[in-house]
Gaussian input, Z-matrix of N, CA and C with variables (Angstrom, degrees):
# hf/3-21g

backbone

0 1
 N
 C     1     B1
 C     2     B2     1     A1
 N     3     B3     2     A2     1     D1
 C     4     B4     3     A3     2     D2
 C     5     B5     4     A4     3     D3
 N     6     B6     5     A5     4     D4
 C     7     B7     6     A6     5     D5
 C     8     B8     7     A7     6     D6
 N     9     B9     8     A8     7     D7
 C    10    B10     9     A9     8     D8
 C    11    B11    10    A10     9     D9
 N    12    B12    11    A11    10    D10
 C    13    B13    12    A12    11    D11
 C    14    B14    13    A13    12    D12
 N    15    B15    14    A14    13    D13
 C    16    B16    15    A15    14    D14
 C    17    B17    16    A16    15    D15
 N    18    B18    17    A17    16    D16
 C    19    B19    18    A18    17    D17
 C    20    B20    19    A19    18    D18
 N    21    B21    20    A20    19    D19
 C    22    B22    21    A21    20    D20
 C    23    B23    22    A22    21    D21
 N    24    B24    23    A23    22    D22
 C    25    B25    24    A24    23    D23
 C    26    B26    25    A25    24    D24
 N    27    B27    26    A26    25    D25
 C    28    B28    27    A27    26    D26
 C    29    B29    28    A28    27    D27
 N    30    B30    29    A29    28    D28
 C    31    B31    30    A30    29    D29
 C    32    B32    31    A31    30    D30
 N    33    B33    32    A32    31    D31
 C    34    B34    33    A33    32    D32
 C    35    B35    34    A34    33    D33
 N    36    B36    35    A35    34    D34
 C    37    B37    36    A36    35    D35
 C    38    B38    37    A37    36    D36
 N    39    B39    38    A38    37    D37
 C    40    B40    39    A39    38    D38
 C    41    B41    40    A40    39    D39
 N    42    B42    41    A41    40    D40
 C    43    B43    42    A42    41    D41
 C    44    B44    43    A43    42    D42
 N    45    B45    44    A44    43    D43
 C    46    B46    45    A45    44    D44
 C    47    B47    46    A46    45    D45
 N    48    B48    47    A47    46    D46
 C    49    B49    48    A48    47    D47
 C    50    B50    49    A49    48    D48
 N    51    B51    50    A50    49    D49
 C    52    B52    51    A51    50    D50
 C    53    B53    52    A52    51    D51
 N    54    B54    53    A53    52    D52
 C    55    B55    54    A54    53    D53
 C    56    B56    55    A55    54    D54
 N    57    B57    56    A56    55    D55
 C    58    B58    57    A57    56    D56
 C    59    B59    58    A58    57    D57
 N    60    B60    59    A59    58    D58
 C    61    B61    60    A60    59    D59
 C    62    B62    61    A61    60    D60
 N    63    B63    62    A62    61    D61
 C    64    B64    63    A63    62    D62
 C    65    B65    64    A64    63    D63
 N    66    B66    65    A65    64    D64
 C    67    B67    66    A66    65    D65
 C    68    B68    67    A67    66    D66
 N    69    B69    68    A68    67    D67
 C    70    B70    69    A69    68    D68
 C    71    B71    70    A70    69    D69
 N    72    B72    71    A71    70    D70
 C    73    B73    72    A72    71    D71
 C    74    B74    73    A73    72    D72
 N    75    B75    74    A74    73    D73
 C    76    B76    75    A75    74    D74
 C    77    B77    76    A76    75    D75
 N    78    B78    77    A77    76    D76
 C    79    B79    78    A78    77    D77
 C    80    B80    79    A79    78    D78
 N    81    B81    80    A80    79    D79
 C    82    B82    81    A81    80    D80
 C    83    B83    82    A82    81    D81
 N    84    B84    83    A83    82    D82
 C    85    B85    84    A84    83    D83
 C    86    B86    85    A85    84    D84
 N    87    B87    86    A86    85    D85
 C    88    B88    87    A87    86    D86
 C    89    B89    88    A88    87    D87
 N    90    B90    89    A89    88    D88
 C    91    B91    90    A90    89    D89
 C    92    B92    91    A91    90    D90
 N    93    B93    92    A92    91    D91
 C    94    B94    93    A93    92    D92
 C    95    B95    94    A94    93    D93
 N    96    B96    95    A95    94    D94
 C    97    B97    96    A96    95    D95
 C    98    B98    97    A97    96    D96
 N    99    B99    98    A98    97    D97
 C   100   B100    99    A99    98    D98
 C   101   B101   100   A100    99    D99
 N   102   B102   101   A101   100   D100
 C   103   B103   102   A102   101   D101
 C   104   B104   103   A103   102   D102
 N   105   B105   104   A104   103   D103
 C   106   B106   105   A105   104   D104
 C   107   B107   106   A106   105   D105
 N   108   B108   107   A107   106   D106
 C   109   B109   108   A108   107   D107
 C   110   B110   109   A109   108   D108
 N   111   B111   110   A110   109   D109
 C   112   B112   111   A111   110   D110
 C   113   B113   112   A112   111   D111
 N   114   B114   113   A113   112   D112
 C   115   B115   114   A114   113   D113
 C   116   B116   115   A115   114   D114
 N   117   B117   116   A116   115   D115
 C   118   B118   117   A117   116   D116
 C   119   B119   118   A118   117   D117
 N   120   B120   119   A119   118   D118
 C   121   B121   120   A120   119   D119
 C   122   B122   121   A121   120   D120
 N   123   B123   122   A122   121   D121
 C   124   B124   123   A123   122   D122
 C   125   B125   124   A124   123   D123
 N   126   B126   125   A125   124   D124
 C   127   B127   126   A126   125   D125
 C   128   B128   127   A127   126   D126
 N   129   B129   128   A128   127   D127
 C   130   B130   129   A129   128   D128
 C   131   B131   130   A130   129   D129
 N   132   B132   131   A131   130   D130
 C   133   B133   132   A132   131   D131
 C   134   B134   133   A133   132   D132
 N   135   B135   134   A134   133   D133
 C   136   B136   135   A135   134   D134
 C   137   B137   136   A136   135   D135
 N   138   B138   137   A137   136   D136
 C   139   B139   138   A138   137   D137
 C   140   B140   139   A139   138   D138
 N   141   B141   140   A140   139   D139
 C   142   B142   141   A141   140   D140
 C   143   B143   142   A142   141   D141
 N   144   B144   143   A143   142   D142
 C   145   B145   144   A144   143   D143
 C   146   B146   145   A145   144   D144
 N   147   B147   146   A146   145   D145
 C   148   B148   147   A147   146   D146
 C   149   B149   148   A148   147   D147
 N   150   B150   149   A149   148   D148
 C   151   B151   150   A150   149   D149
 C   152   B152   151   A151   150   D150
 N   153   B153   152   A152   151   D151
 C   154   B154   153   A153   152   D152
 C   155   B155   154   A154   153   D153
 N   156   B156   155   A155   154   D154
 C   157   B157   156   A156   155   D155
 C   158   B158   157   A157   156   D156
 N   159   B159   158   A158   157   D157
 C   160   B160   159   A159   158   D158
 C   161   B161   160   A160   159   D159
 N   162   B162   161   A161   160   D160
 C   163   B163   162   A162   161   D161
 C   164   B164   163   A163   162   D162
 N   165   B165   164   A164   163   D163
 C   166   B166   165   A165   164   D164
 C   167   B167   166   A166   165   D165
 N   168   B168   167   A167   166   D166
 C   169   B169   168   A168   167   D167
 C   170   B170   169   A169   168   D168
 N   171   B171   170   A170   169   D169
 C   172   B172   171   A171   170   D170
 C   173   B173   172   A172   171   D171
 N   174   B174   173   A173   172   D172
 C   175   B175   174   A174   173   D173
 C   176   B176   175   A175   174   D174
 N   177   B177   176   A176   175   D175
 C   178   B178   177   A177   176   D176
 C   179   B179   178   A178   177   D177
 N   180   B180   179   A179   178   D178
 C   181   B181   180   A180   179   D179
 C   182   B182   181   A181   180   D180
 N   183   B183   182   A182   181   D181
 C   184   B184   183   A183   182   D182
 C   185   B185   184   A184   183   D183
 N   186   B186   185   A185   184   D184
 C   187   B187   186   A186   185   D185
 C   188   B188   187   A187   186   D186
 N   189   B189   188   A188   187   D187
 C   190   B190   189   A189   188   D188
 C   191   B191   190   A190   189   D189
 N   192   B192   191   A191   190   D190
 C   193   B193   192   A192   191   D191
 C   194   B194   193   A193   192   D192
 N   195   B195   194   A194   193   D193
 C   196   B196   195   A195   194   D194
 C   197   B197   196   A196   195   D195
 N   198   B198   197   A197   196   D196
 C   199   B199   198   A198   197   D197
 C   200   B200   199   A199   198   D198
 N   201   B201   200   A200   199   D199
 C   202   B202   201   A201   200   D200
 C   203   B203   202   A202   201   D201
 N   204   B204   203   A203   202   D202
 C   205   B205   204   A204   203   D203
 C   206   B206   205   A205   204   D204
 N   207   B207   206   A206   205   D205
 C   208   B208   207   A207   206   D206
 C   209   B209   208   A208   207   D207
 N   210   B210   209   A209   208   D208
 C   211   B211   210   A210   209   D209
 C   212   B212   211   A211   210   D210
 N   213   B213   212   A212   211   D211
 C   214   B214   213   A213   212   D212
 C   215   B215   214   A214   213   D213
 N   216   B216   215   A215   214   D214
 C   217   B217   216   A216   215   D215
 C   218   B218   217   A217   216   D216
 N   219   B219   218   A218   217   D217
 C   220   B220   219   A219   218   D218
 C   221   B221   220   A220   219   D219
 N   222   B222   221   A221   220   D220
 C   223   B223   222   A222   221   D221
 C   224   B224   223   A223   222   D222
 N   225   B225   224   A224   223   D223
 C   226   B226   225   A225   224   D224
 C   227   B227   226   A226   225   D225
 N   228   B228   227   A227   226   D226
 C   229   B229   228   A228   227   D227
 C   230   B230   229   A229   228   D228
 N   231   B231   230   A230   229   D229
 C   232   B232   231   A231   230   D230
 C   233   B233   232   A232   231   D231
 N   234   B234   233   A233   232   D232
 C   235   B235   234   A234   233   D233
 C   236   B236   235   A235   234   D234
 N   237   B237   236   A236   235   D235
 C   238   B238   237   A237   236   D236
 C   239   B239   238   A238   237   D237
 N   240   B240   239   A239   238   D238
 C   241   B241   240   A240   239   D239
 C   242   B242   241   A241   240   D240
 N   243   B243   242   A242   241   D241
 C   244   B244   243   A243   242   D242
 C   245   B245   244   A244   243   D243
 N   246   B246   245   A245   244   D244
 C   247   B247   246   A246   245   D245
 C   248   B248   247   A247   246   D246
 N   249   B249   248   A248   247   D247
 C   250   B250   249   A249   248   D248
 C   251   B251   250   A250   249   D249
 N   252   B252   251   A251   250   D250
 C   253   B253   252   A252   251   D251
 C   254   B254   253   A253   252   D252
 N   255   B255   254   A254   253   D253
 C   256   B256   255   A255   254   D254
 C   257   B257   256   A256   255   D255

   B1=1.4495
   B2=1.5194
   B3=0.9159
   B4=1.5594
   B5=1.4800
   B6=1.1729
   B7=1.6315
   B8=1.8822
   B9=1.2377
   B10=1.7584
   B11=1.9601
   B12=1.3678
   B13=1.5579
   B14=1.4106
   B15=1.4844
   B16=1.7203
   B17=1.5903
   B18=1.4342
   B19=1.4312
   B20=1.7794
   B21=1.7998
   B22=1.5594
   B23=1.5013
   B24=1.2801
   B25=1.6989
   B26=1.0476
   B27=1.6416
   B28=1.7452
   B29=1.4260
   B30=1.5913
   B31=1.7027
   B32=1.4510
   B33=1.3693
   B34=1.6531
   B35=1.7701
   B36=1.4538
   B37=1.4077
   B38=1.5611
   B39=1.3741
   B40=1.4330
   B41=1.6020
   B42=1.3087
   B43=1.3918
   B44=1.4880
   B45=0.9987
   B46=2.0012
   B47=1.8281
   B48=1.6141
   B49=0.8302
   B50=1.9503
   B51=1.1376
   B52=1.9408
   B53=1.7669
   B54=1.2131
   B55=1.4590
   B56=1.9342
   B57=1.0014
   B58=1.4045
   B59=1.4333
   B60=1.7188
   B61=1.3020
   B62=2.1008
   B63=1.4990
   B64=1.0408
   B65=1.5595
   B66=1.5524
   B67=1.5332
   B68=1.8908
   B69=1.3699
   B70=1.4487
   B71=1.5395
   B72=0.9179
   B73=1.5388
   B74=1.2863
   B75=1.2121
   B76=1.6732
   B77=1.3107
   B78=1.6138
   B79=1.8425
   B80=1.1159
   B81=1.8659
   B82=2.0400
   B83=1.6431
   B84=1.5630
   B85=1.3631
   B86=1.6058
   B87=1.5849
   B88=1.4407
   B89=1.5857
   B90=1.2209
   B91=1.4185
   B92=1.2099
   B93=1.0372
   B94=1.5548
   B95=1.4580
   B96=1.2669
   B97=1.4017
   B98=1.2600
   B99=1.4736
   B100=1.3682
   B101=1.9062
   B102=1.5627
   B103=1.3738
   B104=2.1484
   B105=1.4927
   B106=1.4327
   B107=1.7543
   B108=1.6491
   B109=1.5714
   B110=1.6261
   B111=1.3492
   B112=1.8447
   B113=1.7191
   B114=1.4375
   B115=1.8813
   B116=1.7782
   B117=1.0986
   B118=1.4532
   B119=1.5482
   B120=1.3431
   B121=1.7217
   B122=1.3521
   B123=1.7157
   B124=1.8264
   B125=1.1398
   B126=1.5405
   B127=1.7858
   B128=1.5564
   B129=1.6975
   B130=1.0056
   B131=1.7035
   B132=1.7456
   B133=1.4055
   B134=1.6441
   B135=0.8630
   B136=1.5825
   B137=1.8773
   B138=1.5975
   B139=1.6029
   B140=1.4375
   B141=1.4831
   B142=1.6399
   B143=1.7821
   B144=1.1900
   B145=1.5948
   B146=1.3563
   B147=1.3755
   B148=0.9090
   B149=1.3667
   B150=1.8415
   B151=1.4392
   B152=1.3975
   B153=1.6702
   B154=1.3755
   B155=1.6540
   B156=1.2531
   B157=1.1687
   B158=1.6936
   B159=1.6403
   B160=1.6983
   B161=1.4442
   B162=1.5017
   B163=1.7731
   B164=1.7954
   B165=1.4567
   B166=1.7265
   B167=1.6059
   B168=1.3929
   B169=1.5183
   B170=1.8991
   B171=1.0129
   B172=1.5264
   B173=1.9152
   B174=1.5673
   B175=1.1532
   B176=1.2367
   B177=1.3990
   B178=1.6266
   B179=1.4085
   B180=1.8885
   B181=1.6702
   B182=1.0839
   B183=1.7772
   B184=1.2518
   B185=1.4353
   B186=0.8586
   B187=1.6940
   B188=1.8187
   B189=1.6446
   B190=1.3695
   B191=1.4268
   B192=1.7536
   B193=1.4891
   B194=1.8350
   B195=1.8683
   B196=1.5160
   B197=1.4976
   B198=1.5503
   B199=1.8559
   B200=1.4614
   B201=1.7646
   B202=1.3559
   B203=1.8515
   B204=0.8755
   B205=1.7538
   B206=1.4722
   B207=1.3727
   B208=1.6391
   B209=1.7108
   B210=1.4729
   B211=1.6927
   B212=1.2843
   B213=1.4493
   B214=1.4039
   B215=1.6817
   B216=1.5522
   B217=1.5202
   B218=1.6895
   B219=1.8009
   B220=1.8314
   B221=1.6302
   B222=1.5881
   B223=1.4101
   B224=1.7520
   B225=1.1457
   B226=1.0629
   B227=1.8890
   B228=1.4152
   B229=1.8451
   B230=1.6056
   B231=1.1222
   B232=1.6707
   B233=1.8215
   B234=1.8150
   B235=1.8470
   B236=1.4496
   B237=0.9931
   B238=1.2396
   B239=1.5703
   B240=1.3151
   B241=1.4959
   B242=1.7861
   B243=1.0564
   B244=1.6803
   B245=1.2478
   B246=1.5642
   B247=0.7865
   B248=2.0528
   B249=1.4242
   B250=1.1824
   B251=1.2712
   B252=1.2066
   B253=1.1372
   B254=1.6252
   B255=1.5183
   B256=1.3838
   B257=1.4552
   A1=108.52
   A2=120.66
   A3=125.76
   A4=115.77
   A5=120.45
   A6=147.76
   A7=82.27
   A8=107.86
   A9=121.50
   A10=93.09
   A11=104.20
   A12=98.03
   A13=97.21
   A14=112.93
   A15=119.06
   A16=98.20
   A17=95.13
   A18=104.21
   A19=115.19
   A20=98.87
   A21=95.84
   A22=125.53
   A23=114.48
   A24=131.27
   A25=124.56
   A26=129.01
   A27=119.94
   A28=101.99
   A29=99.16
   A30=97.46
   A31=108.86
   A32=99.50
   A33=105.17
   A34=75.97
   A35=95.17
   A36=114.69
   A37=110.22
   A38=129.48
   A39=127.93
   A40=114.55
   A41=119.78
   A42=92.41
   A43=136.77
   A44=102.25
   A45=121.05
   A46=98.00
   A47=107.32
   A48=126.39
   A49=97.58
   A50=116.08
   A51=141.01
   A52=94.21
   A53=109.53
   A54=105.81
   A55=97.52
   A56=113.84
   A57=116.21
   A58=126.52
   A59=124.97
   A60=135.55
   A61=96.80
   A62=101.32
   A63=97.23
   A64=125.41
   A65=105.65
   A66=105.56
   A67=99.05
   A68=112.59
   A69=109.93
   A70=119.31
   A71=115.00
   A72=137.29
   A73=104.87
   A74=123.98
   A75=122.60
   A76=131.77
   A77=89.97
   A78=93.77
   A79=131.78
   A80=109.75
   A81=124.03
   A82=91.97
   A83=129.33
   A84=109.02
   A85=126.05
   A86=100.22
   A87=139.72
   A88=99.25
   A89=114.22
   A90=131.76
   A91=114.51
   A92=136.13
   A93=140.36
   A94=95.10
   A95=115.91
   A96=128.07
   A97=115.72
   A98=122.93
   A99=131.32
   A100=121.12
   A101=104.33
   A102=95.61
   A103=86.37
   A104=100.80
   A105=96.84
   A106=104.66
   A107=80.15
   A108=96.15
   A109=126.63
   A110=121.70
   A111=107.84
   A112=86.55
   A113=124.89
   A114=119.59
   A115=93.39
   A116=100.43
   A117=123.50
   A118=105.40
   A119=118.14
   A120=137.85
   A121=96.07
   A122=96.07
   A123=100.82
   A124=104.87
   A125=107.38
   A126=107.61
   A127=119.12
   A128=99.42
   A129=120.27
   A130=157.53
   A131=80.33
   A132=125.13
   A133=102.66
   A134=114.77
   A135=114.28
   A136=117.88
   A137=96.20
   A138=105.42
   A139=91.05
   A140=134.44
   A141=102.77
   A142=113.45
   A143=95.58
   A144=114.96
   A145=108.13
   A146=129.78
   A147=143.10
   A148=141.86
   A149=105.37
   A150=118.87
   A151=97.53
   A152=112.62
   A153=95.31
   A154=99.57
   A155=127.29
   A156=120.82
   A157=93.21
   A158=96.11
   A159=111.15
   A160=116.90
   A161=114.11
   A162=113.74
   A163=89.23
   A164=95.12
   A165=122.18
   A166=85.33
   A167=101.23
   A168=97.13
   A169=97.28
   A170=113.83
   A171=125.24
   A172=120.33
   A173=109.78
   A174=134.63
   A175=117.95
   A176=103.86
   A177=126.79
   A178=88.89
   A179=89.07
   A180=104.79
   A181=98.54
   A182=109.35
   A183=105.55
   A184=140.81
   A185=127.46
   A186=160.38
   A187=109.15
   A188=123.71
   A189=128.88
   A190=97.90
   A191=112.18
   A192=102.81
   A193=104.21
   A194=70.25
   A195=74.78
   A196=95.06
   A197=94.84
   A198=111.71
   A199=107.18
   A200=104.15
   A201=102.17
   A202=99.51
   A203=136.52
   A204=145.39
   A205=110.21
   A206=108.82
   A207=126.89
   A208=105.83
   A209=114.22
   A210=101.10
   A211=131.57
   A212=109.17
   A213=137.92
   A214=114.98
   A215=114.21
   A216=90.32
   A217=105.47
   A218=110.33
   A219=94.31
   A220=115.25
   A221=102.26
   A222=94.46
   A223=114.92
   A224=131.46
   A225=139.64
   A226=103.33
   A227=105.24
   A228=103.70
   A229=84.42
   A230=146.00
   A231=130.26
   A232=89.60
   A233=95.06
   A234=101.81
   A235=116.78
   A236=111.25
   A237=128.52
   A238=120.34
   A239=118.67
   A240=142.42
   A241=78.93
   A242=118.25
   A243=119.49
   A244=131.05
   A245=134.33
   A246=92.79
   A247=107.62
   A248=108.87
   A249=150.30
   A250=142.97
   A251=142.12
   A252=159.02
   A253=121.51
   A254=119.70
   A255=114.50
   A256=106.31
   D1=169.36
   D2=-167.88
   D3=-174.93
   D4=116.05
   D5=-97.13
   D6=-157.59
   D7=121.29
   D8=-175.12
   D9=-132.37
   D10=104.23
   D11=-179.41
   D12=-105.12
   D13=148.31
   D14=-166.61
   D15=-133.19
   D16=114.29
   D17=164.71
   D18=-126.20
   D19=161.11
   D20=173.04
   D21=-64.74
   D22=-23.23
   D23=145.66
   D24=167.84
   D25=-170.67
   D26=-160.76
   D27=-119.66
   D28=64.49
   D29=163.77
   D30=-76.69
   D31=-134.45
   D32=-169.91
   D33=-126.44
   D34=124.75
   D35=-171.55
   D36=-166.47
   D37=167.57
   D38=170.72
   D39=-76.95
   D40=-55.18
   D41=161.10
   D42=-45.97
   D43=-56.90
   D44=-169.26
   D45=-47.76
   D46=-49.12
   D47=-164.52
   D48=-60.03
   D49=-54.23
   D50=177.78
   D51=-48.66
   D52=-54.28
   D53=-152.35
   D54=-85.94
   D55=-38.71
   D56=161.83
   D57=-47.51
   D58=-18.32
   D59=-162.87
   D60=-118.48
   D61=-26.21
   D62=168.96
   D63=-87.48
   D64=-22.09
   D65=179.93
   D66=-73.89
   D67=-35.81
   D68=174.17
   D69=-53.07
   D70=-48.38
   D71=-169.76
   D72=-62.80
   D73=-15.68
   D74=-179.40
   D75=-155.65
   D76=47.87
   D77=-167.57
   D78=-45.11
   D79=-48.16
   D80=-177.20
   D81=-70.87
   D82=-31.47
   D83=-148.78
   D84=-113.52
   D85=31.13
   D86=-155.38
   D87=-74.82
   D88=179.58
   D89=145.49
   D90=-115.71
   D91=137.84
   D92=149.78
   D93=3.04
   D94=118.60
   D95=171.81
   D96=-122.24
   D97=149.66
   D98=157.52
   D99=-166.74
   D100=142.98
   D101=-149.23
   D102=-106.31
   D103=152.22
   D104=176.23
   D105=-145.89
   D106=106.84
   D107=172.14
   D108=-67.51
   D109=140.86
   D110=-168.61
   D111=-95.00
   D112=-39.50
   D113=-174.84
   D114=-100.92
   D115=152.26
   D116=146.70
   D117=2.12
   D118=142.68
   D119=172.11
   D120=-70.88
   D121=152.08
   D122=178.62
   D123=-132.39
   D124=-147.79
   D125=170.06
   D126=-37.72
   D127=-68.49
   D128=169.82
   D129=-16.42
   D130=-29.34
   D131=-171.06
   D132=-75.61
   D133=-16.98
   D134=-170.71
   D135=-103.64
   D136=-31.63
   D137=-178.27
   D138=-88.57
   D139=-9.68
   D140=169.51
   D141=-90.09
   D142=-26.72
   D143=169.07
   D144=-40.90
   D145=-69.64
   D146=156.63
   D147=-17.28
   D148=-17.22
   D149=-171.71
   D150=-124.86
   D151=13.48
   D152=162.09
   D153=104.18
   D154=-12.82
   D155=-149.19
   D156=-117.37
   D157=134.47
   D158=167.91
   D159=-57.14
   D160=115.92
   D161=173.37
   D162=-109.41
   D163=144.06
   D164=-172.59
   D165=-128.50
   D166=140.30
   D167=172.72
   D168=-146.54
   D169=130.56
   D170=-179.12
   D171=-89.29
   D172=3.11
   D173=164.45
   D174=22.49
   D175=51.83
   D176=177.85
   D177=-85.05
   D178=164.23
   D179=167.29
   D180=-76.23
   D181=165.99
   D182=150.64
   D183=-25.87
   D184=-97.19
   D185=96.53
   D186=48.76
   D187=-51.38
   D188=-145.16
   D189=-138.03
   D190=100.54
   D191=153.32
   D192=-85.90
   D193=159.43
   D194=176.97
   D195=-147.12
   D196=178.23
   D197=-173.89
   D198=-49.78
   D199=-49.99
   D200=-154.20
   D201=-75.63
   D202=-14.31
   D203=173.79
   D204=-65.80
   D205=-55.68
   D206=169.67
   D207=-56.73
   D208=-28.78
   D209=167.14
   D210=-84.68
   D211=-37.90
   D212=153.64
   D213=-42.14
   D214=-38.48
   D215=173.08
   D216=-86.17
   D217=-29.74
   D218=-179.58
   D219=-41.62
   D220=-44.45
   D221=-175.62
   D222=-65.46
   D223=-58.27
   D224=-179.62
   D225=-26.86
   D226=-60.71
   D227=-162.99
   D228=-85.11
   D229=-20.91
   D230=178.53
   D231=-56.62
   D232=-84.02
   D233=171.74
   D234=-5.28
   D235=-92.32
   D236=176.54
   D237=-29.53
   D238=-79.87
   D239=157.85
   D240=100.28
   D241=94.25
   D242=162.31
   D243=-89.26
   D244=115.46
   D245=-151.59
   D246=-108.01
   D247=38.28
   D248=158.12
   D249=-146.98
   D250=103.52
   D251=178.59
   D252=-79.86
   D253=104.62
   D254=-171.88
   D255=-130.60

């Protein structure tokens, strides 16, 4: 199985912070993981790196979707093929 988790990004935050303690917490007993940031990589960005796990980041502003972000994620979940999205 293979598991695509989507966040607004991996600053230092309570989620980022959750999903970073959970990718630790279960390295052998995982699913196919991969994390997809919508802004820019943060702190965060490095302790999921670290577990082995693909970070995709779509490095929008805050503030502004745009076309070219909306293509960037088709490719990403085609790439990928997830077969959950959270």
């Amino acid at each position: 199985m293979k598991v695509l988790h989507v966040l607004t990004s991996v600053s230092t935050g309570g989620p980022e912070c959750m999903l970073a303690r959970l990718l630790e917490s279960s390295p052998g007993q995982r699913a196919e993981t991969a994390v997809l940031t919508l802004t820019p990589p943060g702190p965060f960005a490095e302790r999921i790196r670290e577990q082995g796990v693909r970070l995709y980041t779509l490095r929008m502003n805050r503030n502004l979707w745009s076309p070219v972000a909306a293509m960037r994620l088709g490719r990403i979940v085609n790439t990928f093929g997830p077969d959950i999205i959270h």
